[in-house]
VEXDREN-2710 file (C-alpha; in Angstrom, 1 decimal):
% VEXDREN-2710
k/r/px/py/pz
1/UNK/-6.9/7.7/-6.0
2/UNK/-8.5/5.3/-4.1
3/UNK/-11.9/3.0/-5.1
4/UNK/-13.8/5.7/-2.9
5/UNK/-12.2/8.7/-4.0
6/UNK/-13.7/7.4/-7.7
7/UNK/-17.2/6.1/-6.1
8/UNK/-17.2/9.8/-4.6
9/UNK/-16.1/11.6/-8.0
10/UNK/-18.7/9.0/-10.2
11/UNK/-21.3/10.2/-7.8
12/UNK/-20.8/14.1/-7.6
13/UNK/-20.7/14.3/-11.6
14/UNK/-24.0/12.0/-12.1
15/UNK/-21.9/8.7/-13.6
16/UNK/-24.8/5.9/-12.8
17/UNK/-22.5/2.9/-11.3
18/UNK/-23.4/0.0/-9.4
19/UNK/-21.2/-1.5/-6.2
20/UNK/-20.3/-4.7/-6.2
21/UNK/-19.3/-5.9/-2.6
22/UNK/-18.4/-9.6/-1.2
23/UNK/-20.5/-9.7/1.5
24/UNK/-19.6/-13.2/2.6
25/UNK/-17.0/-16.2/1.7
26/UNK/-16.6/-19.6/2.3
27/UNK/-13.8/-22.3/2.0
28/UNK/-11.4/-20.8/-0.6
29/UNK/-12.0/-17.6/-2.5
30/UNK/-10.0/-15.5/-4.2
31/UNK/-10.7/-11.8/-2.3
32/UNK/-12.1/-11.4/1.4
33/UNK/-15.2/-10.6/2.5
34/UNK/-15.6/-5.9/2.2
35/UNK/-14.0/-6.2/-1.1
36/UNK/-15.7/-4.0/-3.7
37/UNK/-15.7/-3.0/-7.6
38/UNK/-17.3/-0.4/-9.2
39/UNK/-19.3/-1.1/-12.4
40/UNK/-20.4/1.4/-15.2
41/UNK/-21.6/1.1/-18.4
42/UNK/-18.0/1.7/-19.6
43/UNK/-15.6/0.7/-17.0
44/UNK/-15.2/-1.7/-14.0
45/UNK/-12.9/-0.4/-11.2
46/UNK/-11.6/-2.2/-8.4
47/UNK/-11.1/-6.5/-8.2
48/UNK/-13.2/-9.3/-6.7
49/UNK/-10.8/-11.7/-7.5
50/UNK/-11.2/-11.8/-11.2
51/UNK/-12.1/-15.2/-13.1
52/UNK/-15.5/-15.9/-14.4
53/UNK/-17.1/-14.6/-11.2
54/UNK/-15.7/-10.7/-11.7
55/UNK/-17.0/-11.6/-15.2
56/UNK/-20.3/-12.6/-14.1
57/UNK/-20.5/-10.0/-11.6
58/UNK/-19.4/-7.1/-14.2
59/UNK/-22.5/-8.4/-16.1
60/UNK/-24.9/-8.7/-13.7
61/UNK/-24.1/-5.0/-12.0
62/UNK/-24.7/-3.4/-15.7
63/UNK/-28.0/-5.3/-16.3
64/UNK/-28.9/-3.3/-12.8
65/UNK/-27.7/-0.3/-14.3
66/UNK/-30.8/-0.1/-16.3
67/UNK/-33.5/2.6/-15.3
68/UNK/-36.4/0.5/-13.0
69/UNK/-33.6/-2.0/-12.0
70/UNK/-35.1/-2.4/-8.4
71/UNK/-33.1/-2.0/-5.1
72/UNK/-30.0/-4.1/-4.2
73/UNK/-29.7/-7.7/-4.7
74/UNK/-27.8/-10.1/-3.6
75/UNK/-26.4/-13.5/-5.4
76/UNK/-24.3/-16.9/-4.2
77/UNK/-21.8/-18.2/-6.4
78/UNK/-20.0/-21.7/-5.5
79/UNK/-17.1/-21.2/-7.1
80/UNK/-16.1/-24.5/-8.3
81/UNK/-19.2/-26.8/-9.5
82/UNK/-20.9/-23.6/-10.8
83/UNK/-18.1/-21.3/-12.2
84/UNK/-15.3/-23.9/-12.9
85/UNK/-13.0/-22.1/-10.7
86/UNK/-10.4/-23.6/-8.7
87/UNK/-11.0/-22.4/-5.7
88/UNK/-13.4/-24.7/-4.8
89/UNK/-15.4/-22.3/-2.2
90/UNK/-18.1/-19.8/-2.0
91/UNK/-18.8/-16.3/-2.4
92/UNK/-22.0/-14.3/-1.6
93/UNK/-21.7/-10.7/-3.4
94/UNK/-24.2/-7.8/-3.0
95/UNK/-25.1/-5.5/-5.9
96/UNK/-26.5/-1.9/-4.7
97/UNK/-26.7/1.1/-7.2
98/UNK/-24.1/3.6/-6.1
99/UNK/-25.4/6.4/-3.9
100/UNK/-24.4/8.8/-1.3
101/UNK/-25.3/5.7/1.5
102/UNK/-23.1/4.1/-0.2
103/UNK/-20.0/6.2/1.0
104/UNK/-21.5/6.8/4.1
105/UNK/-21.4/3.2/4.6
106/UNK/-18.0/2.7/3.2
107/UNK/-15.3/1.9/6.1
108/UNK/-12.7/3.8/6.6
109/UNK/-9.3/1.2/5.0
110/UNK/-7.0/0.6/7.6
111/UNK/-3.5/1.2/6.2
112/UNK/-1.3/-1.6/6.1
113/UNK/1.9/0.3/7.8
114/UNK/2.9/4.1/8.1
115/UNK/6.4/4.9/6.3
116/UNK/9.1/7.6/6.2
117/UNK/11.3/7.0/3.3
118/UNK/14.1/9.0/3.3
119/UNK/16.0/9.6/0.2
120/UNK/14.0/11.0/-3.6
121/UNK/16.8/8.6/-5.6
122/UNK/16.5/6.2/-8.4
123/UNK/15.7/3.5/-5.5
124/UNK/13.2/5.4/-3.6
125/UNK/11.6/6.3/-6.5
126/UNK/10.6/3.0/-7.4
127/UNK/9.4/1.6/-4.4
128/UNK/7.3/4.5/-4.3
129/UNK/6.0/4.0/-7.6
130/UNK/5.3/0.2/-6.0
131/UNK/3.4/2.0/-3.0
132/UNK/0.7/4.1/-4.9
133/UNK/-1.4/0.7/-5.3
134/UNK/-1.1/-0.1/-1.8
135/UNK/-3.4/0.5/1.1
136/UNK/-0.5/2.7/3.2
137/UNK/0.6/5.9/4.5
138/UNK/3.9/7.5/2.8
139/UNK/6.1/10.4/3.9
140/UNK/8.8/10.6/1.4
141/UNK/11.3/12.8/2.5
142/UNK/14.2/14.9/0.4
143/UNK/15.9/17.9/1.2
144/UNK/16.1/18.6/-2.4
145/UNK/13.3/19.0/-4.3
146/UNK/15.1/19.2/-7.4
147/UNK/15.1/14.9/-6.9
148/UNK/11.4/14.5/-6.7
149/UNK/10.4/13.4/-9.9
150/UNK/9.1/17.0/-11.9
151/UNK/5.3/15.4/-12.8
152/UNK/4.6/12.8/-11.6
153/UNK/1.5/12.8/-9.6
154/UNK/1.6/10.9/-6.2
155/UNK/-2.0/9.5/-4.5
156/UNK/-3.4/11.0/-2.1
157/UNK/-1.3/8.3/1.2
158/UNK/2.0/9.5/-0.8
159/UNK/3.5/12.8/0.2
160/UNK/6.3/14.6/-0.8
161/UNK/8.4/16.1/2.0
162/UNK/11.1/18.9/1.3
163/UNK/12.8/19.8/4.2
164/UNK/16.1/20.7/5.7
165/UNK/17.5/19.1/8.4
166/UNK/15.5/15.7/7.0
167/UNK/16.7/14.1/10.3
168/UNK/14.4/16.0/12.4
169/UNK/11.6/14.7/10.1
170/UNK/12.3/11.3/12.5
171/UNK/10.4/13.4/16.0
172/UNK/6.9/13.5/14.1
173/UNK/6.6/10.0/13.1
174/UNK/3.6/8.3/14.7
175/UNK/4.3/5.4/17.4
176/UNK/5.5/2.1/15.2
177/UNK/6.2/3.6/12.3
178/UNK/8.3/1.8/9.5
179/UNK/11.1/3.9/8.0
180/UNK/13.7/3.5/5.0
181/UNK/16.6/5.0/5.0
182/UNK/18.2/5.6/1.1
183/UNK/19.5/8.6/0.9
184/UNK/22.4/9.9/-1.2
185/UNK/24.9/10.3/1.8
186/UNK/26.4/7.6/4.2
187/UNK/26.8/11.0/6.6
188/UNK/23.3/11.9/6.5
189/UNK/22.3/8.3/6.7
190/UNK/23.8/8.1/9.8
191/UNK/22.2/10.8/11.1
192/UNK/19.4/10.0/10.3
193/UNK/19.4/6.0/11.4
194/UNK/20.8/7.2/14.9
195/UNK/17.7/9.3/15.5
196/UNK/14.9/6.9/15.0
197/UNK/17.2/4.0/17.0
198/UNK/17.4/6.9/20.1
199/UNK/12.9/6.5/19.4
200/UNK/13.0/3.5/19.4
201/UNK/9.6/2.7/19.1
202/UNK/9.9/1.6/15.3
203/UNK/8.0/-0.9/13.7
204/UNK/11.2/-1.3/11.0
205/UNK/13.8/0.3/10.2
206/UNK/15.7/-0.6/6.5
207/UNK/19.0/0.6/5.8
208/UNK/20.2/0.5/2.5
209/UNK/23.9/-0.8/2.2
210/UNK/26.2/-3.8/2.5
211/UNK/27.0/-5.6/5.2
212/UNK/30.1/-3.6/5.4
213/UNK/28.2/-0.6/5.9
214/UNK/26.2/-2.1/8.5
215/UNK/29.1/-3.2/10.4
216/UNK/30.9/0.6/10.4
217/UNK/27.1/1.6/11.6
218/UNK/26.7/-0.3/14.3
219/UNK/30.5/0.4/15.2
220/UNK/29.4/3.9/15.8
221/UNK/26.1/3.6/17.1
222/UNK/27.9/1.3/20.1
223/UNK/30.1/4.1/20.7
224/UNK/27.5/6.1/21.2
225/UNK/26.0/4.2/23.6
226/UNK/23.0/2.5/21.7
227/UNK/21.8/-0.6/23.5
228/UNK/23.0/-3.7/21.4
229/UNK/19.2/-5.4/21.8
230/UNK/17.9/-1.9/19.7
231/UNK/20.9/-1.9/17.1
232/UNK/20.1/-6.2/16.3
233/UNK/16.5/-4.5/15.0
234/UNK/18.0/-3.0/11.8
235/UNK/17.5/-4.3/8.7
236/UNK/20.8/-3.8/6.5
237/UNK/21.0/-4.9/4.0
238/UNK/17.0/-4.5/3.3
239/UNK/14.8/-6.4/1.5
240/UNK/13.5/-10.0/1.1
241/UNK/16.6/-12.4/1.3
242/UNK/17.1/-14.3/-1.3
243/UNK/15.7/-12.1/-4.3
244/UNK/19.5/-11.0/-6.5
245/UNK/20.3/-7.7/-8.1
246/UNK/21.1/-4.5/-8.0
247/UNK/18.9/-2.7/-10.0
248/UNK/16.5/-0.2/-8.2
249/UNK/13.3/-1.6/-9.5
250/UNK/14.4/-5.4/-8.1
251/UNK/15.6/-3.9/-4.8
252/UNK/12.3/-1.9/-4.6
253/UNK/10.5/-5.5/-5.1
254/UNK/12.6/-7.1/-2.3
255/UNK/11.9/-4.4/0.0
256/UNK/8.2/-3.7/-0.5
257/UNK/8.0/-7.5/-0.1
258/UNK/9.6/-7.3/3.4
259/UNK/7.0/-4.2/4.5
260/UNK/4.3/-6.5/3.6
261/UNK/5.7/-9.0/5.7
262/UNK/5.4/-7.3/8.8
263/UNK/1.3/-8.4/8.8
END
């Protein structure tokens, strides 16, 4: 659920709250300027960097949770001589009490990259569970349900995809999509690798293997008559270089690392 999904929820079942926003930085600070939290008299959702300025902040939005509070204010912070923080810059935030102009006026997030991840195994299952804090779009595709994990629940950008031939999955992508390819057969891999390299258009493509299994890949691909300057664009093995092991959640690290990378 994202920050707006709760604002939304807080504000259809009466929960008073209070949005705090950075409206403006300078120098060094820890979060950009559009980042919000959401205050209550109980709970604080969301970051603004955290430090003695979220703790300020936290405090000041709850005195302006009090009935008569006034409208929104608006406060300067320079983060090192007056908070102690290393930072060293500035940050102006904005306090408002939550309302329905305050959704109205809440941009719509652009997602940081659009990805089919094929394959419901013990490694796609724990980059997924590394997505659901991310700002991203997720098509996680199976054709066995039985490998979906029974209850977990997924947020909203995550969905489950159950579908049989999984490689035709690859037509419905959107321009520059990213895709991982994990599933639990080097057949069906293939398959599935040769139809987004015939797109084309891919923002990334991660294979999951050795180099070995790169090399019989690209063996096959030539013979099919892929164009060498399309096959030099997969990433096999996948993930950040550098970062050892072979334990799903490390080789989830590595490779959610790399899609991050991609700006």
């Amino acid at each position: 659920m994202t920050l707006r999904d709760t604002a939304a929820r807080w504000l259809a079942t009466g929960q008073p709250a209070v949005l705090v926003e950075i409206t403006a930085t300078r120098g060094s600070a820890p979060r950009e300027a559009g980042t919000r939290m959401l205050v209550s008299a109980r709970e604080a959702l969301g970051t603004i960097g955290g430090g003695r300025l979220e703790w300020l902040a936290i405090a000041t939005a709850r005195r302006l949770l009090a009935p008569g509070s006034g409208a929104a204010v608006e406060h300067h912070y320079p983060l090192g001589p007056a908070l102690g923080q290393c930072c060293g810059g500035a940050v102006t935030l904005r306090y408002s009490r939550l309302d329905e102009g305050s959704l109205q006026g809440w941009p719509a997030a652009t997602p940081r990259f659009f990805l089919h991840l094929y394959g419901a195994g013990h490694v796609g299952r724990a980059i997924v569970r590394l997505l659901t804090g991310i700002d991203c779009r997720v098509q996680w595709i199976d054709e066995r349900d039985s490998e979906f994990p029974p209850d977990e629940v997924l947020p909203p950008h995550i969905e489950k995809v159950c579908v049989e031939p999984v490689e035709a999955e690859v037509r419905v992508a959107p321009p520059l999509a990213c895709y991982l390819v994990l599933t639990h057969d080097h057949d069906l891999d293939l398959r599935i690798t040769e139809a987004i390299l015939k797109r084309g258009d891919f923002r990334y493509l991660g294979l999951i293997g050795s180099r070995a299994k790169r090399a019989r890949f690209l063996h096959r691909y030539e013979a099919r008559g892929i164009p060498a300057e399309v096959l030099d664009r997969i990433t096999c093995p996948i993930g950040v270089p550098g970062i050892e092991g072979k334990e799903p959640e490390v080789i989830a690290v590595a490779v959610v690392a790399q899609l991050l990378q991609l700006g």
